[in-house]
ChimeraX commands (.cxc) that place a marker at each C-alpha (Angstrom):
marker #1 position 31.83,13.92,-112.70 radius 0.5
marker #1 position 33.10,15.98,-109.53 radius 0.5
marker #1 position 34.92,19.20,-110.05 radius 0.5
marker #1 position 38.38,18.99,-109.35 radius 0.5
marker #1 position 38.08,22.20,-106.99 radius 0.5
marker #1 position 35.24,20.14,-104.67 radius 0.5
marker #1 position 38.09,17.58,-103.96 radius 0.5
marker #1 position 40.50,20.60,-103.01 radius 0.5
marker #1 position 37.46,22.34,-101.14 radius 0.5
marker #1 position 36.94,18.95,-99.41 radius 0.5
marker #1 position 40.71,18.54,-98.51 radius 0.5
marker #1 position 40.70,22.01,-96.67 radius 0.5
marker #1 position 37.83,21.65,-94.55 radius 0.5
marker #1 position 39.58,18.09,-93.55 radius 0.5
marker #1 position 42.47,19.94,-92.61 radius 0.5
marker #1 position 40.89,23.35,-90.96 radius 0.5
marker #1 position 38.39,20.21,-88.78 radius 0.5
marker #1 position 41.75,18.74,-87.80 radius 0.5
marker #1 position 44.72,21.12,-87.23 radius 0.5
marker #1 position 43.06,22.16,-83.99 radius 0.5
marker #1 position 43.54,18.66,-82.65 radius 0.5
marker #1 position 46.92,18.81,-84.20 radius 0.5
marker #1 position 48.20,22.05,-82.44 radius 0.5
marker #1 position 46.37,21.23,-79.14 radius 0.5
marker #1 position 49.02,18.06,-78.86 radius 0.5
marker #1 position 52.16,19.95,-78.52 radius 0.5
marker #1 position 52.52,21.77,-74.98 radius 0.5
marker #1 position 55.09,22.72,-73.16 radius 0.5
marker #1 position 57.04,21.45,-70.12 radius 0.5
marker #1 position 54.98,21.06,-66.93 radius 0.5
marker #1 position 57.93,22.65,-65.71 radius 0.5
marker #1 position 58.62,25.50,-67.36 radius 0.5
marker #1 position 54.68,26.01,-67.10 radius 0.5
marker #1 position 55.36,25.95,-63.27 radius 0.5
marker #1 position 58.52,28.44,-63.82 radius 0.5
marker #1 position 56.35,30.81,-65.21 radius 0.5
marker #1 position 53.58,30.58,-63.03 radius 0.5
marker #1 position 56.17,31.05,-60.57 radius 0.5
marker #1 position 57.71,34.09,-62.89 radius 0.5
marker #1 position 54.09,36.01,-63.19 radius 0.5
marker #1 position 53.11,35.75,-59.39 radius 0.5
marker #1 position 56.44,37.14,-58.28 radius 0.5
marker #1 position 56.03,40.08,-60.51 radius 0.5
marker #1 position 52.37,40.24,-58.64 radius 0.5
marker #1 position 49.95,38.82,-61.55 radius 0.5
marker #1 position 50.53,41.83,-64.08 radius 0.5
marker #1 position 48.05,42.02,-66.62 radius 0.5
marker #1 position 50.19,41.78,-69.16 radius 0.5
marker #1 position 50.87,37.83,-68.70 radius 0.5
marker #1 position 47.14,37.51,-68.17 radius 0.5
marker #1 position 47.32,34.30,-70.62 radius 0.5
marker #1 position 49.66,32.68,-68.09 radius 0.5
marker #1 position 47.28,30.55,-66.88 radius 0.5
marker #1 position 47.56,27.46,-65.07 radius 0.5
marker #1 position 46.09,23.91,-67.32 radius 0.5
marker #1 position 46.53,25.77,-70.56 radius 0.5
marker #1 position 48.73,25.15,-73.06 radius 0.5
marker #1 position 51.99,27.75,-72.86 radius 0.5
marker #1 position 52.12,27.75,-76.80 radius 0.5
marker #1 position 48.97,30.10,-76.53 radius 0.5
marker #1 position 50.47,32.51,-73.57 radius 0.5
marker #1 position 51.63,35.92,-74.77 radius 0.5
marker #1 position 55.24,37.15,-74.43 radius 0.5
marker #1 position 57.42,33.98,-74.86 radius 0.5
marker #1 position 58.44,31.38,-77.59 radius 0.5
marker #1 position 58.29,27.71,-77.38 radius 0.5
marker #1 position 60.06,24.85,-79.65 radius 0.5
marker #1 position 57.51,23.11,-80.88 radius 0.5
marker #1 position 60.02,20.01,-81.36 radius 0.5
marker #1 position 61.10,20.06,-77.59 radius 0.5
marker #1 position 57.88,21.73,-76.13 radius 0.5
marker #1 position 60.46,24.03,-74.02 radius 0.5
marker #1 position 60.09,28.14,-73.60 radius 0.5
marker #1 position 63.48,29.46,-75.14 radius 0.5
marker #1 position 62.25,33.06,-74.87 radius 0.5
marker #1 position 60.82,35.05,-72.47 radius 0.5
marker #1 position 60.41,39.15,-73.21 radius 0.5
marker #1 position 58.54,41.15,-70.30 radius 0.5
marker #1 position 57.88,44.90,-70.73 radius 0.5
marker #1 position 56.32,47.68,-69.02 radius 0.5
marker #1 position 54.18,45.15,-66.85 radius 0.5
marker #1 position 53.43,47.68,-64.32 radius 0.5
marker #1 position 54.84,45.79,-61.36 radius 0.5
marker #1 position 54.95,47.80,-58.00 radius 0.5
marker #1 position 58.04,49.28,-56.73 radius 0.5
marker #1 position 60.42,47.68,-54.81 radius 0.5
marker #1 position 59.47,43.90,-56.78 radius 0.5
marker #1 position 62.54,41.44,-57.41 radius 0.5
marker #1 position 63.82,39.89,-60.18 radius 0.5
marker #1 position 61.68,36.17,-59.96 radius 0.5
marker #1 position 64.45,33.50,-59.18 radius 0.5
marker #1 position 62.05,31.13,-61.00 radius 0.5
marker #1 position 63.69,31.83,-64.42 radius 0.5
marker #1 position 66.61,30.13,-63.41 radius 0.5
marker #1 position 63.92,26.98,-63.53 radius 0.5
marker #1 position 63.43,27.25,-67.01 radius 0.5
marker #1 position 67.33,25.33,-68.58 radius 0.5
marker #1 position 65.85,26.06,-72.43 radius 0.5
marker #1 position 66.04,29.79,-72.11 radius 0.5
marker #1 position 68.08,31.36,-74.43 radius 0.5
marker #1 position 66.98,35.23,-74.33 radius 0.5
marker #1 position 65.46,36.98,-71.34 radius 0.5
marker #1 position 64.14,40.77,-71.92 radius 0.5
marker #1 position 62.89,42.37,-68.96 radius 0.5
marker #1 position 62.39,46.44,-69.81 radius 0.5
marker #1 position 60.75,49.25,-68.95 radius 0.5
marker #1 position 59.89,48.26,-65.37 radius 0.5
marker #1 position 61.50,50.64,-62.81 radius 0.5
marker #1 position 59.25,49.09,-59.67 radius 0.5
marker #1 position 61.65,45.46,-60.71 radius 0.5
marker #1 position 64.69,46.16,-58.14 radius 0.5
marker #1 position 66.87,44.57,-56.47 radius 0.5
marker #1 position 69.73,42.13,-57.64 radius 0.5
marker #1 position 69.64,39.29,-60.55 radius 0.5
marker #1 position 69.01,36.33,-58.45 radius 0.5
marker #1 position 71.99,33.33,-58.61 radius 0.5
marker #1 position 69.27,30.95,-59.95 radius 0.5
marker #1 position 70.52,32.85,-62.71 radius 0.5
marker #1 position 73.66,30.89,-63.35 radius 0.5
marker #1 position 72.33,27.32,-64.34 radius 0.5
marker #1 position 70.36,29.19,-67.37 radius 0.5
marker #1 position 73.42,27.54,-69.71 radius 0.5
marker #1 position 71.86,28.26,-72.87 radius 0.5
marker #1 position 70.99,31.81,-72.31 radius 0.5
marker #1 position 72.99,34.34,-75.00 radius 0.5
marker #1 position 70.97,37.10,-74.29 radius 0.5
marker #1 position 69.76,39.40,-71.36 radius 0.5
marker #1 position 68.32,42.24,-71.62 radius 0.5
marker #1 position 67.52,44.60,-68.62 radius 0.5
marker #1 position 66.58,48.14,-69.01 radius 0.5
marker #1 position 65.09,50.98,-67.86 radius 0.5
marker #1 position 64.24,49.23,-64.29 radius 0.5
marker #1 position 65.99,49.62,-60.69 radius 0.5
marker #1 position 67.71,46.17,-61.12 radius 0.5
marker #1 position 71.21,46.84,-59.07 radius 0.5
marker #1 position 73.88,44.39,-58.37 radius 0.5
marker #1 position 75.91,41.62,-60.15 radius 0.5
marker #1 position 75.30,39.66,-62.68 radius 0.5
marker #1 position 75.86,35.87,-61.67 radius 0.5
marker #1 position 78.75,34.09,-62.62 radius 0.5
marker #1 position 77.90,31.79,-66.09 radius 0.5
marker #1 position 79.50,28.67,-66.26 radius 0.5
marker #1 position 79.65,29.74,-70.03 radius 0.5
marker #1 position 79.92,33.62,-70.76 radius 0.5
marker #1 position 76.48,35.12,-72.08 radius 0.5
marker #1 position 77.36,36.42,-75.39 radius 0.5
marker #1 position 75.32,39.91,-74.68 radius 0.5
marker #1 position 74.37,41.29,-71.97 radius 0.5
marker #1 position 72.59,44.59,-71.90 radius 0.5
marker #1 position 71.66,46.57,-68.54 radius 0.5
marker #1 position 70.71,50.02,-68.69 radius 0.5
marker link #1:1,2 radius 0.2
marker link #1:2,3 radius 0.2
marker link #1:3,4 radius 0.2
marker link #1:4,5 radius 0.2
marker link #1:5,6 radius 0.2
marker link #1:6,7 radius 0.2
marker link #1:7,8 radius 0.2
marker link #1:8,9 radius 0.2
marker link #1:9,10 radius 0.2
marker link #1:10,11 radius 0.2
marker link #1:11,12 radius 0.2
marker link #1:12,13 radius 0.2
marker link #1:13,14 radius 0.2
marker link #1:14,15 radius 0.2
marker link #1:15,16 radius 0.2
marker link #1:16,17 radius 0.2
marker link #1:17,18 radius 0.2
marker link #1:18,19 radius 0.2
marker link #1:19,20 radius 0.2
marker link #1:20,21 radius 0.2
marker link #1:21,22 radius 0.2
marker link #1:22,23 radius 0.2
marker link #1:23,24 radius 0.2
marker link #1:24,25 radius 0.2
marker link #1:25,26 radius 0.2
marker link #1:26,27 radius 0.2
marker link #1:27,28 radius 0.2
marker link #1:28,29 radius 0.2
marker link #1:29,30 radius 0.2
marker link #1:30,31 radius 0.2
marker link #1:31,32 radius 0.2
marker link #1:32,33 radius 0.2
marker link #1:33,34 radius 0.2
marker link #1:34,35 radius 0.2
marker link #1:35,36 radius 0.2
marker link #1:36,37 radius 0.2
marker link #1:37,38 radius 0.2
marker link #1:38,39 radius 0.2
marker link #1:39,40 radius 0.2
marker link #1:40,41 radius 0.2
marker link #1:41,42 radius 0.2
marker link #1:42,43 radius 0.2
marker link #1:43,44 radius 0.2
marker link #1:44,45 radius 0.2
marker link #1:45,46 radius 0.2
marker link #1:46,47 radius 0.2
marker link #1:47,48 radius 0.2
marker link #1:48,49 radius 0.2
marker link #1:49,50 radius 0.2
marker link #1:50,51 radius 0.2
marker link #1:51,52 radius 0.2
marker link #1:52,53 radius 0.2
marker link #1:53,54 radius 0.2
marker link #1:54,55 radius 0.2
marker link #1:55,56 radius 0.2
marker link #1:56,57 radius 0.2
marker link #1:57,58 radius 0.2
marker link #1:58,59 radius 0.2
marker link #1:59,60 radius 0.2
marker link #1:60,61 radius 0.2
marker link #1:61,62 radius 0.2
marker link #1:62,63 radius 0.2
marker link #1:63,64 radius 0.2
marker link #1:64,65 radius 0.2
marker link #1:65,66 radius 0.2
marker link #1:66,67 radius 0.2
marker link #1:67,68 radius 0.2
marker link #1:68,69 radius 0.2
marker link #1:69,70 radius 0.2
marker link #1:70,71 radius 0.2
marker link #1:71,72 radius 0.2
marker link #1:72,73 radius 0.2
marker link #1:73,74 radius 0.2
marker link #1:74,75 radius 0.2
marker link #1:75,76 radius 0.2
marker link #1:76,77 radius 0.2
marker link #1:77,78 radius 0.2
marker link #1:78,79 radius 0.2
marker link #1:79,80 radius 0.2
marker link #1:80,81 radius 0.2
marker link #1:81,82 radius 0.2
marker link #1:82,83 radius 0.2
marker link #1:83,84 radius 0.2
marker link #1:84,85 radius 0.2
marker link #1:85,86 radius 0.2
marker link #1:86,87 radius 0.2
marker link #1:87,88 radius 0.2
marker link #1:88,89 radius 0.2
marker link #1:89,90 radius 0.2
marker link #1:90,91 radius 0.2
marker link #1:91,92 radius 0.2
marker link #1:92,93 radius 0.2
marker link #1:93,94 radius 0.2
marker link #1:94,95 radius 0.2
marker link #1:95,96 radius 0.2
marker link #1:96,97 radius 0.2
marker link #1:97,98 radius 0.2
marker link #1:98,99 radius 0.2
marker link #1:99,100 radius 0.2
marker link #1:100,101 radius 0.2
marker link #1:101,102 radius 0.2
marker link #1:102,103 radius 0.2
marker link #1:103,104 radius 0.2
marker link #1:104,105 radius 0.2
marker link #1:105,106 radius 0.2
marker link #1:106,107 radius 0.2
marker link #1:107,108 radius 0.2
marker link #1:108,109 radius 0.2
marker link #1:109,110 radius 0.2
marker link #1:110,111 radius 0.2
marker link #1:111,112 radius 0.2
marker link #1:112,113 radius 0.2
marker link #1:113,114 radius 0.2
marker link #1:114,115 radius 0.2
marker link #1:115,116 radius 0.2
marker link #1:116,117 radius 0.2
marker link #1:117,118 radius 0.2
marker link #1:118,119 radius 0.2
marker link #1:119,120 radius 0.2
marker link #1:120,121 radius 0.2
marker link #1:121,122 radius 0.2
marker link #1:122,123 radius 0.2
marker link #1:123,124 radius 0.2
marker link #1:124,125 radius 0.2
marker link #1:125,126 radius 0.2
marker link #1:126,127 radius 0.2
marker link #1:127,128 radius 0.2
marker link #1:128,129 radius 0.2
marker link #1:129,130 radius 0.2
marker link #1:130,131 radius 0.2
marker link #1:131,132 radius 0.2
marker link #1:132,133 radius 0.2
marker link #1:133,134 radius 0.2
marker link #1:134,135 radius 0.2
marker link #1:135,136 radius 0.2
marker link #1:136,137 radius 0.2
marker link #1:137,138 radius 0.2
marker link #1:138,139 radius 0.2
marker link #1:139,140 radius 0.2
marker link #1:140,141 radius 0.2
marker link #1:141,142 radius 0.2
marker link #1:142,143 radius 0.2
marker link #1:143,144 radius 0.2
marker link #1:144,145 radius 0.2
marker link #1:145,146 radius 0.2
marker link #1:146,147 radius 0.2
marker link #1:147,148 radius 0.2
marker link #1:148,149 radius 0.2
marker link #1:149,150 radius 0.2
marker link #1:150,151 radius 0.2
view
């Protein structure tokens, strides 16, 4: 007679041989995978997204969410990457429609304005922007952000 803690013993090591298969068939959009490419080499490659890698899956990279229902990045949250002065805001976030909070801090070499790209991110609540030398307008939302926070 088996002890009812070998079938529970067996059961785990069935799951813990399988859930890798499991997570490794969600992945996110090809295109928000290319908007973030995009995103980390106009910033200039910062070590900090050094898991945004192309041909890997975007659930693994560091510093942004994913639905794992949709397989789309709904938050992206950047900080004190080190980018060189006088770097603009990548236009290539306005390629990712899921987004619904963008933090972008403690970067003062990220200048210039907030590119109109901006505008078609529909979902987007929140965006964050502080302590860098971002100047300018925001773009015009078809539907108002509900916070905005530049400093």
């Amino acid at each position: 007679m088996a002890y009812p803690w070998t079938a529970l013993l067996s059961s785990a090591i069935l799951l813990l041989l399988t859930a890798p298969a499991a997570l490794s068939a969600f992945d996110c959009n090809a295109g928000d995978r290319a908007a973030l490419l995009a995103v980390k080499h106009g910033l200039g490659s910062p070590p900090l997204l050094a898991t945004w890698l192309p041909n890997t899956n975007c659930f693994a990279w560091d510093n942004l969410y994913c639905d794992t229902t949709t397989g789309r990045v709904y938050n992206v949250y950047i900080y004190d990457a080190g980018v060189a002065p006088g770097t603009p805001v990548p236009a290539a976030f306005g390629d990712l429609p899921f987004l619904e909070s963008l933090s972008l801090e403690d970067m003062p070499g990220l200048s210039g304005p907030i590119a109109p790209s901006f505008a078609r991110l529909s979902r987007l609540s929140l965006l964050g922007i502080s302590n860098t030398s971002v100047s300018g307008q925001v773009p015009a939302f078809s539907d108002p952000i509900r916070h905005i926070i530049l400093i």
